[in-house]
NUZA-957418 format. One record per residue (C-alpha): x, y, z. Coordinates in steps of 0.1 Angstrom, whole numbers, plus 5000, padded with zeros to 4 digits. Layout:
N
XYZ;...
end
This chain:
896
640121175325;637421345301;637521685281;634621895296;633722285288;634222295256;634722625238;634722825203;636423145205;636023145250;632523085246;629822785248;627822705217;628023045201;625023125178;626323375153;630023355153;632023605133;635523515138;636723355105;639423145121;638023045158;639722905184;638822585202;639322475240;638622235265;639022145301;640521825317;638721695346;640021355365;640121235399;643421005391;646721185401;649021295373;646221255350;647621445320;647121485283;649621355258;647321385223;644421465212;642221525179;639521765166;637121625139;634421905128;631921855105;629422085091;625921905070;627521555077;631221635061;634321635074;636022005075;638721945099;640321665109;643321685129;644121355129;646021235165;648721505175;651221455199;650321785223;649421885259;647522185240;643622235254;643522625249;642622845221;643822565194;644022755163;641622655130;643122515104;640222355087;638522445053;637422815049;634422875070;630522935051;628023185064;624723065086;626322685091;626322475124;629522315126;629822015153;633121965168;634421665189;637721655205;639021275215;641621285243;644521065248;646021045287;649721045295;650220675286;649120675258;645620515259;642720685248;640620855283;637921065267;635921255243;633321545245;631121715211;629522065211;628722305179;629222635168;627322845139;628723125119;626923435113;626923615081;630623635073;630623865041;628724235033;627024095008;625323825032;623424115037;620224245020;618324435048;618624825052;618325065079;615025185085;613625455114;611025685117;609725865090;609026255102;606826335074;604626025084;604226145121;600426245131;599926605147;601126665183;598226775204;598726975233;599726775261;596926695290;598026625326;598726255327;601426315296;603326615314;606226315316;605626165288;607026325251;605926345219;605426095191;609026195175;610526065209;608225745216;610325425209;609825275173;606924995168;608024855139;606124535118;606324365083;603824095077;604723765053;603323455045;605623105042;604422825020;605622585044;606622565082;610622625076;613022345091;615422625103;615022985108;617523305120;616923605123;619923845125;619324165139;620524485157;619924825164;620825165168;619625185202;618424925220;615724685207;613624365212;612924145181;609124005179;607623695157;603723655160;603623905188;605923665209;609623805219;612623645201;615423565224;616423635259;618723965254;618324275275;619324605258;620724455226;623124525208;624624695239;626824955240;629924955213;632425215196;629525265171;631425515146;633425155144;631424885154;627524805159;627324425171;624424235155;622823885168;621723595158;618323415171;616723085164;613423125155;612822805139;610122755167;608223035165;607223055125;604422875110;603122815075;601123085065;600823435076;603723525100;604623885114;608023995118;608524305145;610824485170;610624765195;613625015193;614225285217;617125515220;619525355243;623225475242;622425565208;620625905208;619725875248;621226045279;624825915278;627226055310;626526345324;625726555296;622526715300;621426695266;618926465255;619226345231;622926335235;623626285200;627226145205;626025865179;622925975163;619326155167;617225885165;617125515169;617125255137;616824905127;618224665110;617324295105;616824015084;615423665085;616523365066;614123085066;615122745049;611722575039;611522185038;611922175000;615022334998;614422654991;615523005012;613123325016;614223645032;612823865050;614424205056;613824545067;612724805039;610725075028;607724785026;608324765063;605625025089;606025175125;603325265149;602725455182;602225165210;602225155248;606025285253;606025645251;609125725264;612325475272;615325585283;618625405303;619125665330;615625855331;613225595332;610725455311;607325565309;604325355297;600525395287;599025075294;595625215275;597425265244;597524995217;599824975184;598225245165;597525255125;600725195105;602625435093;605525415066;609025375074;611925595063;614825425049;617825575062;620925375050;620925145018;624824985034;624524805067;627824985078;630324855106;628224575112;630224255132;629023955153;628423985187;631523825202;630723765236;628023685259;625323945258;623024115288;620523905307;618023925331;619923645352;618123625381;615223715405;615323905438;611623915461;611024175482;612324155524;610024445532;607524615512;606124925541;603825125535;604225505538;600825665531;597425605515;599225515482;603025475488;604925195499;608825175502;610024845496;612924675502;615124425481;617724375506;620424385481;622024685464;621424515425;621124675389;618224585367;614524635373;611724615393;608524395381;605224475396;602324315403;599224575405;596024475417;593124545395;592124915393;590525165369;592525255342;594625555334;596025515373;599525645376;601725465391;605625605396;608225395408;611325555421;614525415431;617525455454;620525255471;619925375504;617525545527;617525865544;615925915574;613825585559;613125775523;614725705497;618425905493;618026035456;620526305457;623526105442;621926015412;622426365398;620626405362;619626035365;615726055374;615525635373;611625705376;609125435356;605725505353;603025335342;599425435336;597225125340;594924945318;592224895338;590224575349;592024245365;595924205379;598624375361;602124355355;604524615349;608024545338;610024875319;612124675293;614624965276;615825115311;617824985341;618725105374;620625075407;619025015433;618424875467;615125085474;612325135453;609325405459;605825305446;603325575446;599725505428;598925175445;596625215475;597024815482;600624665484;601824585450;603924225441;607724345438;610424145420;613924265414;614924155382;618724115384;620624175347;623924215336;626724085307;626323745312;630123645319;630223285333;630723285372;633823095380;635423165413;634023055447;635523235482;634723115518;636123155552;634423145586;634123505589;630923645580;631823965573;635023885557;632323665535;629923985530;633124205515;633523915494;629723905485;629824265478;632824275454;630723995435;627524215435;629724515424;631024345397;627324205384;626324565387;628924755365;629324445337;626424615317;627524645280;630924735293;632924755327;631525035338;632125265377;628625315387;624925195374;622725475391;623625795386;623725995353;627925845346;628125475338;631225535320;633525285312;636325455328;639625275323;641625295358;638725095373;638624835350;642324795354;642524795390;639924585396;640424325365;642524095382;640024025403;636623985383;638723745360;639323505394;634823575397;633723495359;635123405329;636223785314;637323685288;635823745262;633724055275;637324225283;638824135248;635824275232;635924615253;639424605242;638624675213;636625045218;639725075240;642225065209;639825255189;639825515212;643325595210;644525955195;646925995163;649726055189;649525745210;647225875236;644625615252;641725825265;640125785303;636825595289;636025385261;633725415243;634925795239;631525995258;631826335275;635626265277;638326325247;641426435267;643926205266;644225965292;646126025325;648625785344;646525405353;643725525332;645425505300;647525275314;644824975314;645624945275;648724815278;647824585313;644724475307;645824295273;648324125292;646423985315;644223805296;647423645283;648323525314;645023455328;643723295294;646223265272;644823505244;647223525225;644823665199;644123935221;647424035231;648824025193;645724285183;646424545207;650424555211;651124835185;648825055204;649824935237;653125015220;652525315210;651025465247;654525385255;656025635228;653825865237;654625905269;658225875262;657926135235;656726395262;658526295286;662426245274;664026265311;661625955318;659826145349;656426145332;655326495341;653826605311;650926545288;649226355319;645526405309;643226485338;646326305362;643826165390;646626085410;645625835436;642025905433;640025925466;642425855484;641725925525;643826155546;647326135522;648426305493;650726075469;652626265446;651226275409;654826265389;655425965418;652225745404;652725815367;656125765363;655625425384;653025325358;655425515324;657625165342;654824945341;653725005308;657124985292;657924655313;654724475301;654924575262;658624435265;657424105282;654224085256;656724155223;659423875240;655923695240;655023735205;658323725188;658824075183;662324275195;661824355229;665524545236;664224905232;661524855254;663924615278;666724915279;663925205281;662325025308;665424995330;666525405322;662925465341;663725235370;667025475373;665025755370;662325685396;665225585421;667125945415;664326155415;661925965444;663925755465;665925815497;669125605507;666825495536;664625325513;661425635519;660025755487;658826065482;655326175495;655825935521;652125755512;651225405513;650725435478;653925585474;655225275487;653025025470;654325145434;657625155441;657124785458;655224675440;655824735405;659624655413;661525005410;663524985440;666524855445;666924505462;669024675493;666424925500;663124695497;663224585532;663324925545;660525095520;658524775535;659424925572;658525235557;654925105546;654024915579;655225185601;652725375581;649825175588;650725115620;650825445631;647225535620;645825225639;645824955611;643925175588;644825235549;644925585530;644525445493;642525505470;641425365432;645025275427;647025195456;644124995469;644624725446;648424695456;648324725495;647524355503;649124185480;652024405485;651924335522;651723945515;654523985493;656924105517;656423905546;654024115567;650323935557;649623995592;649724385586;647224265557;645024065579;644524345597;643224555572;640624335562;639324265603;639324645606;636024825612;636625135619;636925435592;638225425570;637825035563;636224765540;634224595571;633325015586;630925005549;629724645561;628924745595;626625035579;624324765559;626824775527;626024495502;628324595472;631324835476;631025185480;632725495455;634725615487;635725495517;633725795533;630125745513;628625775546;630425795579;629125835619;630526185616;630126325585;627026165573;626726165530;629426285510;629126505486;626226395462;628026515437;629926215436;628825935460;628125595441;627525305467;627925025439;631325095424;634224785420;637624965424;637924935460;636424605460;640124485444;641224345470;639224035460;642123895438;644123905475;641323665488;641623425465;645423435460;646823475490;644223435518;642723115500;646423065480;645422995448;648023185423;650123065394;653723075386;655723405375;656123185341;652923025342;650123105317;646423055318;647422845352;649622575340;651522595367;649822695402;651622875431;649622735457;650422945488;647222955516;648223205541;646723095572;646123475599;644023715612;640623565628;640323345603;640022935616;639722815575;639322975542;638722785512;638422885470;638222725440;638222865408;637422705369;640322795351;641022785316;642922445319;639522325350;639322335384;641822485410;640922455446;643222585476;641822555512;643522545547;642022515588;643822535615;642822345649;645222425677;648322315665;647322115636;646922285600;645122095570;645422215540;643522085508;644222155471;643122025434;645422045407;643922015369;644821715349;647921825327;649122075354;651922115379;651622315411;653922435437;652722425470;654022605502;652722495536;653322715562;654822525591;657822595616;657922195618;658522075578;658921705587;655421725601;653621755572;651821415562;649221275540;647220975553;649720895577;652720925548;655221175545;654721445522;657621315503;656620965502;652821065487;652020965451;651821305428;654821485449;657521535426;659821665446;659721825488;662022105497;662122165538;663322545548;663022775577;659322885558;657722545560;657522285532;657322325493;655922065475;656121995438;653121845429;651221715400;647821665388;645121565412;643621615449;645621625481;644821705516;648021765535;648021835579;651221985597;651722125630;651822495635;652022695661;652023065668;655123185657;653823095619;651623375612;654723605627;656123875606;659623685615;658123345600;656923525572;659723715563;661723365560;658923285537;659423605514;663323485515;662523145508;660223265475;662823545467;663123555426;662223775395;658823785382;656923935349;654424175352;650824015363;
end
């Protein structure tokens, strides 16, 4: 058994660390079953001393272990090793890895804020043809450069930087670091996230240049749909802000920081900007220097970046590149993707203007720009002149599938460069359904595409919000996809700042274009989405940070809403939004959620020590509530919607006697319309699992094999490759929707991933689990499907669930983490079947315990990898058989 992935605060080898007390992890990984850990100990050391030793504790503990070591210093590399010791005692492993603190304190800090200084600015001459797109020198992005000399080459070097707008750092005309549209996009009034680089490398003794390029960003460029520019939510101009400490091999420090010494020029940008497009004049160099204003003598609400930052993570070629006239080709990338597009231009005569355009679909084979709205996602680029050129915009990105190069009259080189918040992909989904694999595919891609800066609903048109109901819905899934966790607990953040005097979370965070409170499941996703990263990740941190505001939604809701129907002060109220051919009542949905709310904050202040009998007793008046004022003694609940169904199932408000027939209720509904669904944003993320839930996963698997409108598969029969805004983006007989509001890259719907790997595949934990510690392993074996298979890196390792099915055998395969437990239901009519290499289940090392019943065989299992086969027959994937399973698995559960 050995200790692998070892983390500081959920992330690997941060550079830069603010967190004064971090939080260490690791991972177990063994092949040996009931491999567990009984002790371990953490020695850290920072410049060859000992900081922390824990000495050998007796504890099963390998997440988010608390600091208790000496008081951290600023700009030091600390090396941590944890030593593992296995269930008997005898030492199994050990594993190192570092961390470095940023600056910790305001007084770290010597560098200012410097921008552009009007005064400075050369005259503006009239504009000539070839700058009709391009604006004047007051709205080109910021060249700026300091020159120094070192003595010596330095034996370690940082720079910290950050901007307001987006920038990229420079040392001796090279680019420092990897980031993409740093120091992305924050509550800035509250927070502006600066980072930390290594330069060591790229100084020499001598005469050195320090540099960046700033443009405007989410700063002071378009932001939403306001049609401004700039939009000015922040600030009119962009601004830097760095400094680098250099350590020189004789023990002395020199720093470099921005000032009034510092000077900006014009250069080849001339215009960046997220949603519009960047323009470029290849022709231009950096012009003469020009001073620098200094704008701010304080750094302000400067903190460490806390999570992973944007990257360009990979690269995309061209399928098709046509061409479309003398100059214009249309080319292809064969996968709806955010980022940008790098060309390579053959050699031509310079001040050639070449315009690229971009679109996620076609239109009678051009590109289909109407639903980008304000968003003109146009680069262009005016060429040097002479050999091969390449053409990448660097302060912009896109969505795109499509992209339209005019200019060129000989086929260009096309990349699609692929970027996005660099969350660590964790989950893996397979079945031998292509297309069941392609929806799967297409959540993924959705979820690349909108984890830019923040989770956000669209990355084409002029929006990119980061709209709260769809991060809510669709979290539970992108957590089982990448390691979230960090990214969501920073976002958290903007998401508590955001939050009114009275209580009132808003619809987006950061606050743009939108300061009405926020209406039912929008608002909502404070209070759930900090709760499940406690029982995803066991951030506790997280949870303890945001309860007196998640607290406080609560009371405000309550406040307004005394007779615990929540009807008033409901924001925008979305109700059910896009929802197809059904109208669920809106007092229906937000009083279902006024009961989620108030049953998670309960369940987090029981977690966190805190009394929990107001919320407990308030929680329970609202049940009452929604049963009186929505609930017929046949079990129908008013507006007679699947989604009216859904919340009352499942979110728990119906009584136990009148479950089965709201269930009846539901599947009648989908039944009648042919096995097709009517939910939108939020009953979408409910109807599977809801389904599964109560015995009728065969009414689920045929949702997912449905193709006809309004389905997942009917957008992956029409060339989908992420998931569409609506279910109706483009139909046979209607054509577009409204481009008004027609995103084909947006993740809400796409939330039905979490079903795939939790009930489909089977992996799921405990109702009192946390951060998987104990797994509910229950594959669910239906529809076309032969085999599926997922695994998943946890935060305690590896979790893999997999089952196939050849005529009347079933094999089911699962891997349990060292230091876990799982429970494990087979689905079988024949429990004595069920064997592992020839062995009863009960007789096979790692079961605990085996529990026959009419659905199948439960298996308490321990650590390690097992491979199980039964006999099946039909009658298992029967709604009978499966309601014997829903009987059999019949108890209370918290929240998810």
């Amino acid at each position: 058994m050995i200790p692998y992935g070892l983390q500081t605060e959920q992330r690997t080898e941060p550079l830069g660390l603010g967190e004064p007390q971090p939080r260490l992890s690791w991972k177990l990984r063994s092949d040996r079953r009931g491999a567990a850990q009984s002790a371990y100990r953490i020695t850290v050391t920072a410049g060859g001393e000992i900081v922390w030793d824990t000495g050998r504790r007796e504890s099963a503990d390998t997440i988010l272990i608390p600091w208790e070591g000496a008081r951290l210093r600023s700009a030091t590399r600390y090396h941590w090793r944890v030593e593992i010791w296995d269930e008997q005692g005898t030492p199994t492993g050990a594993a190192e890895t570092w961390f470095e603190t940023g600056l910790l304190h305001p007084e770290d800090w010597t560098a200012v804020w410097i921008g552009r200084d009007p005064v400075a600015l050369p005259p503006v001459d009239p504009p000539t043809d070839e700058d009709l797109v391009s604006p004047g020198p007051q709205e080109a992005p910021l060249y700026l450069r300091h020159g120094f000399r070192l003595a010596q080459r330095p034996v370690r070097a940082r720079l910290y930087a950050t901007a307001r707008g987006v920038y990229e750092p420079e040392l001796n005309g090279a680019r420092v670091g990897d980031r993409e549209l740093a120091p992305g996009w924050t509550e800035y009034h509250h927070r502006i996230q600066y980072q930390t680089y290594d330069v060591t490398d790229q100084l020499r003794a001598g005469d050195n240049s320090l540099g960046a390029v700033v443009a405007d960003g989410w700063w002071s460029g378009y932001v939403g749909f306001d049609p401004r520019r700039p939009a000015r939510h922040y600030g009119d101009a962009p601004a830097f802000l760095a400094q680098l400490v250099v350590d020189l091999p004789d023990g002395s420090q020199q720093i470099i920081a921005t000032g009034g010494d510092w000077t900006e020029s014009d250069g080849p940008i001339r215009s960046a900007d997220l949603m519009m497009g960047q323009y470029v004049d290849a022709r231009r160099a950096v012009s003469a220097d020009r001073s620098v204003a200094v704008l701010d003598t304080g750094t302000g609400p400067l903190v460490a970046e806390p999570d992973e930052p944007i990257r360009v993570v990979t690269e995309l070629p061209a399928v098709a590149v046509d061409r479309r006239g003398p100059d214009r080709f249309v080319i292809d990338f064969g996968q709806n993707l955010v980022g940008r597009v790098r060309l390579t231009l053959p050699g031509m005569p310079g001040g050639r203007r070449i315009v690229v355009r971009h679109a996620e679909v076609l239109a009678d084979g051009e590109l289909y720009v109407a639903n980008l709205r304000r968003a003109a996602a146009t680069d262009t680029y005016l060429t040097a002149g002479g050999d091969t050129e390449t053409f990448e915009p660097r302060f912009t990105f896109h969505g795109f599938r499509y992209a339209e190069v005019t200019g060129c009259t000989e086929a260009p080189g096309a990349v699609a460069r692929v970027l996005h918040s660099d969350t660590p992909w964790t989950g893996r989904f397979e079945c031998d359904d292509p297309l069941v694999n392609q929806l799967h595919a297409n959540i993924g891609w959705g979820q690349r595409g909108n984890f830019v800066a923040v989770p956000t609903d669209c990355p084409q048109r002029d929006e990119r919000l980061g709209w709260l109901a769809d991060a809510q819905v669709f979290a539970p899934t992108a957590t089982r996809n990448a390691d979230v966790s960090a990214f969501f607990a920073r976002w958290l953040r903007d998401v508590v700042d955001g939050q009114n005097d009275d209580g009132a979370f808003r619809d987006v965070a950061p606050i743009i274009a939108f300061e009405r409170e926020g209406a039912p499941a929008w608002g909502d996703a404070g209070v759930i989405i900090p709760w499940l990263l406690w029982r995803t990740y066991g951030d506790r941190r997280t949870l303890e940070r945001c309860f007196d505001a998640m607290a406080a939604w609560v009371r405000h809701i309550h406040r307004h809403n005394p007779g615990l129907i929540w009807q008033h002060r409901t924001g925008n109220s979305y109700g059910d939004w896009l929802q197809i051919d059904a109208d669920t009542p809106r007092d229906v949905l937000a009083t279902a959620y006024f009961a989620r709310s108030t049953e998670i904050v309960a369940a987090a202040a029981d977690v966190l020590g805190r009394p929990s009998g107001e919320w407990t007793a308030l929680h329970a008046a609202i049940k009452r509530a929604f049963v009186a004022a929505f609930v017929g003694d046949d079990g129908s609940v008013k507006g007679a919607t699947q989604t009216s169904y859904l919340l009352a199932l499942g979110f728990g408000l119906l009584p136990e006697n009148l479950a089965g027939a709201a269930v009846a209720h539901l599947a009648a509904d989908i039944e009648g319309r042919g096995n097709r669904l009517t939910t939108g944003f939020v009953g979408v993320s409910l109807l599977c699992p809801v389904l599964s839930e109560h015995g009728r996963s065969d009414l689920a698997y045929a949702l997912l094999h449905q193709d006809e409108y309004p389905s997942w598969m009917y957008s992956i029969r029409h060339g989908a490759t992420t998931i569409w805004e609506r279910w109706d983006g483009w139909t046979d007989h209607g054509g577009f929707q409204s481009a008004a509001m027609n995103s084909f890259n947006h993740y809400s719907l796409g939330s039905v991933g979490d079903w795939l790997y939790g009930r489909v595949a089977g992996i799921d934990q405990t109702p009192d689990s946390v951060a998987w510690s104990e797994l509910l392993l229950r594959p669910t074996p239906g529809g076309r499907l032969t085999w599926a298979r997922a695994e998943q890196e946890t935060a305690r390792g590896l979790v893999a669930c997999g089952w196939s099915r050849d005529d009347d055998r079933l094999t089911v395969t699962v891997t349990v983490p060292p230091g876990c437990t799982a429970v494990l239901r087979i689905p079988t009519t024949d429990p004595g079947s069920v064997r592992e290499n020839d062995l009863p289940a009960a007789d096979t090392p790692g079961v605990a315990r085996a529990e026959p019943s009419a659905a199948g065989l439960t298996l308490r299992l321990t650590s390690g990898r097992y491979a199980f086969t039964a006999s099946t027959t039909p009658s298992d994937s029967s709604p009978q058989w499966e309601n014997a399973c829903v009987l059999a698995d019949r108890r209370p559960s918290p929240p998810r």
